[in-house]
Structures are given as C-alpha cells and as structure tokens.
MARRO-101158 format. One record per residue: residue number from 1; x, y, z of N, C-alpha, C in turn. Coordinates in steps of 0.05 Angstrom, whole numbers. Layout:
! MARRO-101158
+-----+--------+--------+--------+--------+--------+--------+--------+--------+--------+
:   n :    n.x :    n.y :    n.z :   ca.x :   ca.y :   ca.z :    c.x :    c.y :    c.z :
+-----+--------+--------+--------+--------+--------+--------+--------+--------+--------+
: NUM :      X :      Y :      Z :      X :      Y :      Z :      X :      Y :      Z :
...
+-----+--------+--------+--------+--------+--------+--------+--------+--------+--------+
//
This chain:
! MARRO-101158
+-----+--------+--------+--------+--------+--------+--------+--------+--------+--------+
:   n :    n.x :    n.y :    n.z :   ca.x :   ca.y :   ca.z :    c.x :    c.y :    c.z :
+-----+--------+--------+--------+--------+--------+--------+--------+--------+--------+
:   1 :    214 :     71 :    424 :    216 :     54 :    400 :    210 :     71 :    376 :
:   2 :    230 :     70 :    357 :    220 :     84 :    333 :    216 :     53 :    313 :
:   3 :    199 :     60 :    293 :    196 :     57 :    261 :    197 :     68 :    241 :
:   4 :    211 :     64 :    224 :    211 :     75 :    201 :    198 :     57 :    177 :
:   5 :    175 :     75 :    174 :    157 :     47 :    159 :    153 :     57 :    126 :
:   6 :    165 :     38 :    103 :    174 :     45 :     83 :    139 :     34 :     63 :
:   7 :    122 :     46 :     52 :    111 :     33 :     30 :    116 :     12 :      8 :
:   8 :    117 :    -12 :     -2 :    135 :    -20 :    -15 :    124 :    -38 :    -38 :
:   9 :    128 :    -43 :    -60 :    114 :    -66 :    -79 :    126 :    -91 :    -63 :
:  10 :    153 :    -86 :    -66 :    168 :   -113 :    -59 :    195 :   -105 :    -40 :
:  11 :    204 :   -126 :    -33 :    222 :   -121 :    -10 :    237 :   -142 :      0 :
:  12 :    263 :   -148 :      1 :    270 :   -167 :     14 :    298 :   -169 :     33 :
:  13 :    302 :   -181 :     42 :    326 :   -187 :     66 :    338 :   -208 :     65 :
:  14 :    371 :   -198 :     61 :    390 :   -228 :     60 :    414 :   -220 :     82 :
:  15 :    426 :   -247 :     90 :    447 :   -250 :    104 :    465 :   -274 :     98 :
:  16 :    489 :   -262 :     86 :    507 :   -277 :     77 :    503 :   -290 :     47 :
:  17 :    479 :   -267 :     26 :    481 :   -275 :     16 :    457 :   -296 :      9 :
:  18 :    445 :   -301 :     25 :    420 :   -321 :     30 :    401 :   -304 :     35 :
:  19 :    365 :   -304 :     21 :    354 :   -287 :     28 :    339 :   -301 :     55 :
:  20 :    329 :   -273 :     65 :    319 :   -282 :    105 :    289 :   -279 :    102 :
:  21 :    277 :   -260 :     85 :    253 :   -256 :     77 :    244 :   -248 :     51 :
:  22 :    215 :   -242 :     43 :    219 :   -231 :     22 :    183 :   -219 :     22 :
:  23 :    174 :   -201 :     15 :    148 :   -195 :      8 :    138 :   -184 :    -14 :
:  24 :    120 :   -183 :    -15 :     97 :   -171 :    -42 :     97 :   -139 :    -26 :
:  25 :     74 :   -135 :    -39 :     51 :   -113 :    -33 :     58 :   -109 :      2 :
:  26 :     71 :    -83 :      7 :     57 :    -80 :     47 :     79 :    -65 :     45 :
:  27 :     90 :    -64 :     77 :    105 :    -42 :     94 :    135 :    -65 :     85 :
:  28 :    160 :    -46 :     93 :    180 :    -51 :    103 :    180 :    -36 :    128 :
:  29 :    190 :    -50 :    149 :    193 :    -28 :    176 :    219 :    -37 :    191 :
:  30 :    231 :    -13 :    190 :    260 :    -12 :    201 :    249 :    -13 :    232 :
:  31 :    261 :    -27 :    252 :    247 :    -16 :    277 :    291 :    -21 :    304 :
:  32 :    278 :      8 :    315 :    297 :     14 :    329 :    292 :     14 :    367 :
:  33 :    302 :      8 :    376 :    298 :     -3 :    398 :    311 :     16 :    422 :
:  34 :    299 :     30 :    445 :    322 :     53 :    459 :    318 :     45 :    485 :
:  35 :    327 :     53 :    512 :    341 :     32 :    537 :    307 :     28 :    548 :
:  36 :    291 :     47 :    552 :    259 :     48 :    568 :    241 :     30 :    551 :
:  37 :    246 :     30 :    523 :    228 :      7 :    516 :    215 :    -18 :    532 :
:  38 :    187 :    -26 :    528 :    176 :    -36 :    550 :    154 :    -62 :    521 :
:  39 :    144 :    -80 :    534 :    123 :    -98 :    529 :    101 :    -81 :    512 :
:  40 :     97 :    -61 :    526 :     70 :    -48 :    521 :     73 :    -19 :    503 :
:  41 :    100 :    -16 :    495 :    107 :      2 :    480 :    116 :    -12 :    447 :
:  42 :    117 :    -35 :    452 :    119 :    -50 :    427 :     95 :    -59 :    419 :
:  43 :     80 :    -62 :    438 :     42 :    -71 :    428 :     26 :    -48 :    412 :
:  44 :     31 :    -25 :    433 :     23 :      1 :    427 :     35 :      6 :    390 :
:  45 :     65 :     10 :    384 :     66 :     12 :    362 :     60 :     -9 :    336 :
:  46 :     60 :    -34 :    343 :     51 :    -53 :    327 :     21 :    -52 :    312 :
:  47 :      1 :    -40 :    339 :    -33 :    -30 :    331 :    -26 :     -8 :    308 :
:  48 :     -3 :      9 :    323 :    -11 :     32 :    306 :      0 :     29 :    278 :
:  49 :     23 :      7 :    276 :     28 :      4 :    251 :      1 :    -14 :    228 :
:  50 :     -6 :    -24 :    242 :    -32 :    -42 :    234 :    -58 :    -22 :    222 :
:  51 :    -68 :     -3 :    235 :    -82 :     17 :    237 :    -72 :     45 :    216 :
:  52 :    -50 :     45 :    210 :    -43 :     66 :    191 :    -52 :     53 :    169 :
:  53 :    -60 :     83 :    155 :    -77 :     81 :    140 :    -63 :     99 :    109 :
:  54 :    -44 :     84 :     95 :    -23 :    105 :     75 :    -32 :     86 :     50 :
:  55 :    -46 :     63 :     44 :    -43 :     59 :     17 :    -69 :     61 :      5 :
:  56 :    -67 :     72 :    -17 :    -88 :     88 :    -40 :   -118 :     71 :    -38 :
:  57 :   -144 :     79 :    -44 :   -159 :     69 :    -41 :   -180 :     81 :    -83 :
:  58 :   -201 :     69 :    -85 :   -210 :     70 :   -106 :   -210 :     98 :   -116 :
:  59 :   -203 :    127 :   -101 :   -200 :    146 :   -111 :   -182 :    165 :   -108 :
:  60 :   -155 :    151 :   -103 :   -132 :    158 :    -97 :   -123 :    170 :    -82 :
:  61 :   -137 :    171 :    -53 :   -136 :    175 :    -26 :   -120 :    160 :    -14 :
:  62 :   -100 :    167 :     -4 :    -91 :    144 :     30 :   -111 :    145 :     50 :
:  63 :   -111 :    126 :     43 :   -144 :    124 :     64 :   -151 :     92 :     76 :
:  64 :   -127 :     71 :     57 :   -131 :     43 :     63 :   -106 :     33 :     81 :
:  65 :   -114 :     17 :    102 :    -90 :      9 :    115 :    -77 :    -16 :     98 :
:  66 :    -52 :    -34 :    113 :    -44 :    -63 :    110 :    -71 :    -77 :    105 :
:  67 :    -80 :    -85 :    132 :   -103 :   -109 :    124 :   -127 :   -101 :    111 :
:  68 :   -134 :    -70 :    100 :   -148 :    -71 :     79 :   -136 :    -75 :     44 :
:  69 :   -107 :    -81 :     33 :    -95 :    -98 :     15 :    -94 :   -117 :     20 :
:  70 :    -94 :   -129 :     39 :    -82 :   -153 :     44 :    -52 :   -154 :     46 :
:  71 :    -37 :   -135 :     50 :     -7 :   -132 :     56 :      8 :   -142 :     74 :
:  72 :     33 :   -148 :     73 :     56 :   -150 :     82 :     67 :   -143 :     97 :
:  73 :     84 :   -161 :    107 :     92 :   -138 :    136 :    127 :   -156 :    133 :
:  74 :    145 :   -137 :    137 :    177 :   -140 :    134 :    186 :   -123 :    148 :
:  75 :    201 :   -145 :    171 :    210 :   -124 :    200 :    248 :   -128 :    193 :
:  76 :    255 :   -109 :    200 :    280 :   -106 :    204 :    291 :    -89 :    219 :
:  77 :    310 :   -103 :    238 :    322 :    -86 :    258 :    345 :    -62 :    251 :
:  78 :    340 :    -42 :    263 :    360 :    -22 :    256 :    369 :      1 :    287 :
:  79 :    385 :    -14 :    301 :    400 :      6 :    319 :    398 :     33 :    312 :
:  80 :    409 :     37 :    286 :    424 :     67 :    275 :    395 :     86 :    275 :
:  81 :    372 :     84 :    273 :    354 :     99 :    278 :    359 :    115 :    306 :
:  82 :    367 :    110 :    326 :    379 :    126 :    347 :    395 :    141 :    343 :
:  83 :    411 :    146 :    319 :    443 :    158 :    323 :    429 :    190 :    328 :
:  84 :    461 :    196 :    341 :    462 :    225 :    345 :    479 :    241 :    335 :
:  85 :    477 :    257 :    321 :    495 :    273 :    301 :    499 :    306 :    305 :
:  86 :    487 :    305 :    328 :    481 :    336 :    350 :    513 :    344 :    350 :
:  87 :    533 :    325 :    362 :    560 :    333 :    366 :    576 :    325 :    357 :
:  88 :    577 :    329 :    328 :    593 :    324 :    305 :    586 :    311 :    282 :
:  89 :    604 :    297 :    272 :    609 :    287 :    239 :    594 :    251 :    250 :
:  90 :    616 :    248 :    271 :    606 :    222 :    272 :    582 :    215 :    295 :
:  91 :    570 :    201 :    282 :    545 :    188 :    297 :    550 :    175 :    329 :
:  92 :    531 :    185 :    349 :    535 :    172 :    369 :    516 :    151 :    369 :
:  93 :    515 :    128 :    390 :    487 :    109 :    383 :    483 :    112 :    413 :
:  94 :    490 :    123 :    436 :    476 :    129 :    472 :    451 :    116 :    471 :
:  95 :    429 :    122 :    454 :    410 :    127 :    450 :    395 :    100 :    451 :
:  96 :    410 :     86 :    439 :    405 :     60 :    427 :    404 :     41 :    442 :
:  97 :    380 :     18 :    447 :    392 :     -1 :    480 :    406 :    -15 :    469 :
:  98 :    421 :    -28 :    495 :    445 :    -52 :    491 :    421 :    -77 :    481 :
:  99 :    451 :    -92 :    474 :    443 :   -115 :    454 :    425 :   -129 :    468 :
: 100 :    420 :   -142 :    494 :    403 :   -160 :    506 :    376 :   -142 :    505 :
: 101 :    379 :   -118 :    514 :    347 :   -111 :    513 :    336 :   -106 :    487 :
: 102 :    352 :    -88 :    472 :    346 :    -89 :    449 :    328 :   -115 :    434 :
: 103 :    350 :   -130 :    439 :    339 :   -159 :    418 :    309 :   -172 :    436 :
: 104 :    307 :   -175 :    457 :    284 :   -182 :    469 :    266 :   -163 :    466 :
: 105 :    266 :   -133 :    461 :    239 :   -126 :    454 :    243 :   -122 :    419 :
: 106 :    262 :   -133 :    405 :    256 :   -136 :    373 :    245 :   -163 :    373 :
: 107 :    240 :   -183 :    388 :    231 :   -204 :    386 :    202 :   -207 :    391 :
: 108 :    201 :   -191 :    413 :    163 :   -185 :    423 :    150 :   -172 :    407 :
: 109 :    159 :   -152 :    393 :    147 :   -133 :    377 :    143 :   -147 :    351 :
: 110 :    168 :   -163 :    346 :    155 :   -190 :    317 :    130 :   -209 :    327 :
: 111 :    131 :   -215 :    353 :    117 :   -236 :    363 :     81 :   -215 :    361 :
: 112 :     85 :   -190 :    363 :     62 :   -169 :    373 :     51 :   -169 :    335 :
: 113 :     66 :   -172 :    318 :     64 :   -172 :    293 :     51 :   -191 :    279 :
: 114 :     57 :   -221 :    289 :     53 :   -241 :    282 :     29 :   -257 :    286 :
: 115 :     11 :   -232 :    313 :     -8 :   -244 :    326 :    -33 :   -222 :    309 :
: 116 :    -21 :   -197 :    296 :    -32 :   -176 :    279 :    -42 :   -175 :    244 :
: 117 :    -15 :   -185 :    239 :    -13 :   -192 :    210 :    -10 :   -209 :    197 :
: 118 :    -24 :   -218 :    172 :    -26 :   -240 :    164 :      3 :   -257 :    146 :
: 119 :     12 :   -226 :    140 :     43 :   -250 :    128 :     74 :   -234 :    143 :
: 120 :     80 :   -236 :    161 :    110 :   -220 :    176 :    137 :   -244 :    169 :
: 121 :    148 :   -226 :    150 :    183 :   -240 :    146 :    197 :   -221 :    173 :
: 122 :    222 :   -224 :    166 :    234 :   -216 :    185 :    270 :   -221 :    176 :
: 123 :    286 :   -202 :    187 :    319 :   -208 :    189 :    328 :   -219 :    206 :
: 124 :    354 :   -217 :    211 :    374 :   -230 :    248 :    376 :   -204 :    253 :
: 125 :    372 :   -214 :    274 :    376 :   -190 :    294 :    404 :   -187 :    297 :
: 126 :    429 :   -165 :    296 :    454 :   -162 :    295 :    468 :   -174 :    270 :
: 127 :    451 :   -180 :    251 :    467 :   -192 :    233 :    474 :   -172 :    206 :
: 128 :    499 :   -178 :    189 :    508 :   -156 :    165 :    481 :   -164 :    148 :
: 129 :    456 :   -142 :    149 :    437 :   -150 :    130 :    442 :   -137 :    107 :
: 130 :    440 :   -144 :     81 :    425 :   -133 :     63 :    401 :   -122 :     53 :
: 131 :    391 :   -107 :     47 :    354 :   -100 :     42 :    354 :    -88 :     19 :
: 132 :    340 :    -90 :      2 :    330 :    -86 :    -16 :    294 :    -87 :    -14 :
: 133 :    283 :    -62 :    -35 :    263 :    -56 :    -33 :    253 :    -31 :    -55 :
: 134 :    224 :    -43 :    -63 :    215 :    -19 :    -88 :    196 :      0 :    -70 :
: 135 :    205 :     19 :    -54 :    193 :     36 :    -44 :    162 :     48 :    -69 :
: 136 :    139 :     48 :    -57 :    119 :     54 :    -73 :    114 :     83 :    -64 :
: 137 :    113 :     98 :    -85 :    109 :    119 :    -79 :    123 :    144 :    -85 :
: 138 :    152 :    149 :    -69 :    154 :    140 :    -51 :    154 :    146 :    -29 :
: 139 :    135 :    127 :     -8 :    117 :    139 :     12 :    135 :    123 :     39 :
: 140 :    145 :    147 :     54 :    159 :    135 :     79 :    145 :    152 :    104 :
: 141 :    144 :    142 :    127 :    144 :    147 :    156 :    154 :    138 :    177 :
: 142 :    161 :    156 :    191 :    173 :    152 :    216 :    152 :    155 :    242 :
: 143 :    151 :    133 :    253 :    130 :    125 :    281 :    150 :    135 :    311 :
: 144 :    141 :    147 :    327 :    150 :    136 :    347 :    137 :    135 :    375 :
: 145 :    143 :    126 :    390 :    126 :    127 :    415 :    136 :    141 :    433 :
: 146 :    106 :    148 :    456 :    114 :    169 :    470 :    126 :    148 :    501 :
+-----+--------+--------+--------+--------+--------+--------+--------+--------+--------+
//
C-alpha cells in the first residue's frame, strides 16, 4: 500500500461536478492499493498516518501531528501511484490490484480512518474525480509499507 500524503489548508473532491468532500486544515492522502495488500497492512499505515508528525508547532518545528491541530483527513483513491515507467514512455499499472481487491481494502483503510480521525471525507472509488487542494507548504510524502 502506498500514500501519498499532501499537507493542505484546504482540499476538496468532486464527481460529476458535485463536490464528494471537502476539508479545512489536515492531510490530503492519495492512497494506492497493490495485489498482497492485507487488513493489517491498511491498519499499520492508517497509525502511521495518524502518528506523523509534519505540521509546525509554536517554534516552527514539524514536530505536531493531525490530532495535535485538530486536522483533517481527505482520502482519495489513486491506482496510478503503482505505475511503471521502467519500460518506456507509457505507464504500466501490473503493479496495481484489480478492482475487487483494490476497492475492499480502499474501503477498510477508510473504515481504519474513521475509527482514528476525527473528521475523514472521502471520493468513489473508480470514479472521474476531480481534486483540488492548497498544498501548505509545500509539504508532501510518500508512505509505504513493508
């Protein structure tokens, strides 16, 4: 499982035009899903997204996590974090699990979120999203598990 976890003032997600979420202050997190993903590999990263510790504190240290702002949490799914660009121009996605597993562990890992953090929006899973977002900072990371 990767994340790509974005710092953000604000942030939001539409489909069709309709927004799906929207947040203040917290993370945006792209999250990508690959065939071995498991229950306990989406728990494992959810702590550790909870537990990172990137937003500024009274002396301009990263030193404060999410639930010491009181932050946000905005999940969105993104296959394309798998691609592979090793053998050529265009992107392969191998990498990436199929749609049924995929979507069942983007659903547990919201569900692993929801039991973590105090405010989690969220997109469709497979759907043409839009996102928009004021990256703070701008401070990005990439998580992944072993």
């Amino acid at each position: 499982m990767k994340a790509l976890i974005q710092r953000v003032s604000s942030a939001s997600v539409s489909v069709d035009g309709e927004c799906c979420a929207s947040i203040s202050r917290g993370f945006l997190v792209f999250l990508g899903v690959t065939h071995g993903d498991t229950e306990a590999v989406a728990e494992k990263l959810a702590e550790k997204i909870r537990k990172l510790r990137i937003f500024e504190d009274e002396n301009g240290k990263t030193n404060l996590s999410i639930e010491d702002v009181a932050g946000e949490l905005l999940v969105v799914s993104q296959f394309t974090l798998y691609a592979d660009c090793r053998g050529g121009n265009r992107p392969g996605f191998e990498n990436a699990a199929k749609g049924d597993h995929a979507e069942r562990m983007y659903e547990y890992f919201l569900s692993c979120c929801k039991s973590r953090f105090r405010s989690v929006g969220h997109g469709i899973f497979g759907a043409d999203m839009k996102v928009s977002l004021v990256n703070d900072g701008p401070f990005t990371i990439m998580l992944e598990t072993d």
